[in-house]
N, C-alpha and C positions, 0 to 999 in steps of 0.2 A: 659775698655772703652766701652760704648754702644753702638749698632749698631748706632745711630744716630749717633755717633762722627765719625764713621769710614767715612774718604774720601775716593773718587772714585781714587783719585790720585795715592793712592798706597804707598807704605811702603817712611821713608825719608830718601831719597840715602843721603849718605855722604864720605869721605875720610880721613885718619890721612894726617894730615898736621905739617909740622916743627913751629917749636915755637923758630925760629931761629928771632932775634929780638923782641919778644916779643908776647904772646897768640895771639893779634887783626891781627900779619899777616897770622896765619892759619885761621883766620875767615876769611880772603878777598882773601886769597890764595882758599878755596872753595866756595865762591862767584864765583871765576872767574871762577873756574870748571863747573859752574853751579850745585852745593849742595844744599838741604835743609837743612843739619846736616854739623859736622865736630867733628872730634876726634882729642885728643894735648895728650901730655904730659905734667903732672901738672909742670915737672922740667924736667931738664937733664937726658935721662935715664939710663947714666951710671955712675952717682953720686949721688953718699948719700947727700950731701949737697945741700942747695939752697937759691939762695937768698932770702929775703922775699918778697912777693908779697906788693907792693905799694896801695896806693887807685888810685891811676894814671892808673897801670897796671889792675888792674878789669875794671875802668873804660873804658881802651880802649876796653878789649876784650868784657866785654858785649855791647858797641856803634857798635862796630863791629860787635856781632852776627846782631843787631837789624838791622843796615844800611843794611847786603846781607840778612835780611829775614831766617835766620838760625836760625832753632828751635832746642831743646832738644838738647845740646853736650854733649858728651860723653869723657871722659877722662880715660889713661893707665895708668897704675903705672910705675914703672921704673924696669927692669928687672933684677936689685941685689937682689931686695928680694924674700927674700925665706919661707914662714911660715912654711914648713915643714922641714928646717933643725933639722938633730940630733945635730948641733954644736951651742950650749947655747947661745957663743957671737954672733953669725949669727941672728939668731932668734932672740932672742932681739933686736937688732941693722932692724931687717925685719919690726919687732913690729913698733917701734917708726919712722921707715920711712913712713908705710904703714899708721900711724897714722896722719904722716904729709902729706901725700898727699891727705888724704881724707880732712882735715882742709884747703889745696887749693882748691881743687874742689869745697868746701862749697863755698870759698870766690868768684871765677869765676862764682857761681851759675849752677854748672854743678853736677846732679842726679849722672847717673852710672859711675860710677871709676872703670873701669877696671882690673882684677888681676890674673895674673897665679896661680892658687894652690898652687905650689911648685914643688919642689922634693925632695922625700926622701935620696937619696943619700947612699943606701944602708942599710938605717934600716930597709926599707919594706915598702911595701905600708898600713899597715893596723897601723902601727906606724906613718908615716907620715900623713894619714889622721888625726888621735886623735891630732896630732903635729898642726896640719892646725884649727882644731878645736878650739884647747884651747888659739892660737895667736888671731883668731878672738876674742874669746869672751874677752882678754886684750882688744882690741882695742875697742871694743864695750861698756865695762867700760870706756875707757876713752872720749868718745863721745859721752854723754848720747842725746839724742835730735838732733843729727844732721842729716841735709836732705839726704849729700849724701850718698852713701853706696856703699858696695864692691860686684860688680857684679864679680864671678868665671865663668872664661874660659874656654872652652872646650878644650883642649888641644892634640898635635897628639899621644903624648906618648914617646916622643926622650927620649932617656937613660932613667933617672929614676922618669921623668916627673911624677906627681898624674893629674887626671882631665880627662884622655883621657879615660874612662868610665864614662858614663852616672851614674851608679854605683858609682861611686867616689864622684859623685857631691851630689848623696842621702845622701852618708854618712855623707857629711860633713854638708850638713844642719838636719840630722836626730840627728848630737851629741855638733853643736853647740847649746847656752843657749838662743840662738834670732835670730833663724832663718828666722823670719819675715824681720829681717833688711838685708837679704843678697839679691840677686836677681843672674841672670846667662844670659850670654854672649855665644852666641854656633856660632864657626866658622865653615864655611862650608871646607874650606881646612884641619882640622886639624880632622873634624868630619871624613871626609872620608879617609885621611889619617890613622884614629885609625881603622880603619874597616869599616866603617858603611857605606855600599853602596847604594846611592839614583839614580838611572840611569834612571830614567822616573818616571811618578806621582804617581805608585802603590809604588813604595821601598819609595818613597819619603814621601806619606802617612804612612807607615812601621813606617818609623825613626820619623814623628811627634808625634805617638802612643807610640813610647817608650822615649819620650820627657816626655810625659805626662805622662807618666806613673812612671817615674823615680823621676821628677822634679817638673811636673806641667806646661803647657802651659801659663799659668799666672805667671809664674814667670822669664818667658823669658824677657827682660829687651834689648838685645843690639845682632842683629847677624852680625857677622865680614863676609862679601863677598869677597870669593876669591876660585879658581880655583888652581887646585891642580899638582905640577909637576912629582910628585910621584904617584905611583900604589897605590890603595888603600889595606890598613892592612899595607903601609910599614913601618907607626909610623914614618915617615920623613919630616919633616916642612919646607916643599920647598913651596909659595905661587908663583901662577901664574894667569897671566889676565884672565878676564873674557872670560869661552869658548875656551882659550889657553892651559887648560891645562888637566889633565886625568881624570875631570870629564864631561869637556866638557859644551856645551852652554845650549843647554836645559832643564837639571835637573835644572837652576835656575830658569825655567816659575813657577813651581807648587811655590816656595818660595815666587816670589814677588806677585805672583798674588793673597797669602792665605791669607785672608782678617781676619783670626785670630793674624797676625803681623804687619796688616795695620797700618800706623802711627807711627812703631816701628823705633829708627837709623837699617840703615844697612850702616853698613863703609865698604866701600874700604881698602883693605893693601896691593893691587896688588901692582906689580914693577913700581916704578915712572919714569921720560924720555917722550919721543916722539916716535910715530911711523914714519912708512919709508915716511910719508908724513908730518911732521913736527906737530902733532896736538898731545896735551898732551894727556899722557896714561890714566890718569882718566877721563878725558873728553870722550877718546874710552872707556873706561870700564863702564861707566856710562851711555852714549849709547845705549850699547849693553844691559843692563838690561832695559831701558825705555824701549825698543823694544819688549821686555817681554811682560812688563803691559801690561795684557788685560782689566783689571776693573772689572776683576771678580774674584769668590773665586776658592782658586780649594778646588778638591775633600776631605768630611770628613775624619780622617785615619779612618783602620777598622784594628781590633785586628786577623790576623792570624798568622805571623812567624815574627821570631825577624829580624830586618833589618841587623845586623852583620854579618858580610862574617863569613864563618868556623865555 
């Protein structure tokens, strides 16, 4: 995007929202959050199947983005699939889901589809990545020309997770056949959960230097906000509200304010509920981040030590 494009406003706060009745009520469920953005799941996330989407059902949920002003949404896949399973029928069966969820997102008119890696499950990681590789480029055959595409997650590393090295994610675009079509998703709970400690704006600059250097800062696509419950290196995917949890409120100033992600989604997956005052948790957590934006950039990174604990 060129500097002209970049707004003063700041990156587009958003939250996942249930798709409990239908896409259009996450889109007015973050309307009422006060959202620029919002994140759904294309389907059920704990089913292979789905109904078909309607022209009914597009049509509510894009009248809905348009009526709360909600730009660029972002969509998750469903957390059965696996691309890097060793187990033939899994995989397969991850293929042709992962296939059908991006063909919803098409139809919602939503870019980034969100996707976990995988896990290898004990064949290795350097197996599971070529595994992760060769499912995308199936799915990339079968989608020739289509808009959306599968942004990969940074992931904390639980059990035999792939993704929670930056390292991981090179791979997988270094031995996919069309790398151009993928993009990346980096959560901040999961980032520091895998190690990568950003405690104030020098480590913070650290870890966008090895963003860049791994992935490419241009190919950052979608960063998932959330606060961490767990110590950082524990590879434990515990998410907590914003500034509630062990990384604390301030390491997120340098993020919203870096006008290199300006205009980019940043979703919310903090813990949904009310606090002790009855006022919804995204709405505090969305807050707590305006509160951030100063309107300025922060600092270039600069290449000295790797940002990883140990």
């Amino acid at each position: 995007m060129p500097p002209s494009a970049v707004l003063p406003s700041g990156p587009l706060l958003g939250a996942h929202m249930s798709i409990a009745g239908g896409h259009h009520n996450a889109a007015r469920a973050a309307q009422a959050a006060g959202m620029k953005t919002v994140q759904v799941f294309t389907k059920a996330s704990h089913q292979w199947s789905a109904r078909p989407l309607t022209d009914s059902d597009v049509r509510a949920f894009r009248d809905a983005l348009a009526e709360g002003g909600l730009v660029d949404p972002v969509a998750h896949v469903s957390y059965l699939i696996n691309l890097a399973s060793p187990d033939s029928q899994l995989w397969s069966r991850s293929i042709d889901s992962l296939t059908l969820e991006l063909e919803r997102a098409e139809a919602l008119g939503i870019e980034p589809v969100v996707a976990h890696p995988g896990s290898h499950l004990g064949s290795g990681e350097d197996a599971g990545l070529t595994r992760i590789a060769q499912a995308l480029d199936q799915v990339h055959r079968r989608l020739p020309g289509l808009r959306a595409r599968v942004t990969l997650e940074s992931t904390a590393g639980q059990g035999s997770s792939l993704g929670y090295r930056l390292e991981h994610l090179a791979t997988i675009l270094d031995r996919v056949l069309a790398p151009e079509r993928l993009a990346i998703c980096l959560d901040t709970c999961h980032l520091f959960a895998a190690g990568y400690s950003w405690s104030d704006t020098a480590s913070y600059n650290l870890l966008i230097d090895e963003v860049d250097r791994h992935v490419g800062i241009a190919r950052v696509r979608v960063w998932h906000l959330n606060d961490s419950a767990r110590e950082c290196g524990s590879r434990v995917d515990r998410h907590a509200g914003i500034g509630c949890g062990r990384i604390g409120l301030e390491p997120f100033r340098a993020l919203v304010n870096d006008r290199r992600f300006a205009r980019l989604p940043m979703i919310l997956e903090t813990p949904k509920g009310t606090d002790s005052h009855g006022v919804d948790l995204d709405v505090v957590n969305r807050l707590a981040l305006e509160r951030l934006i100063a309107g300025r950039p922060a600092a270039a990174p600069r290449r000295r030590r790797s940002a990883r604990d140990g």
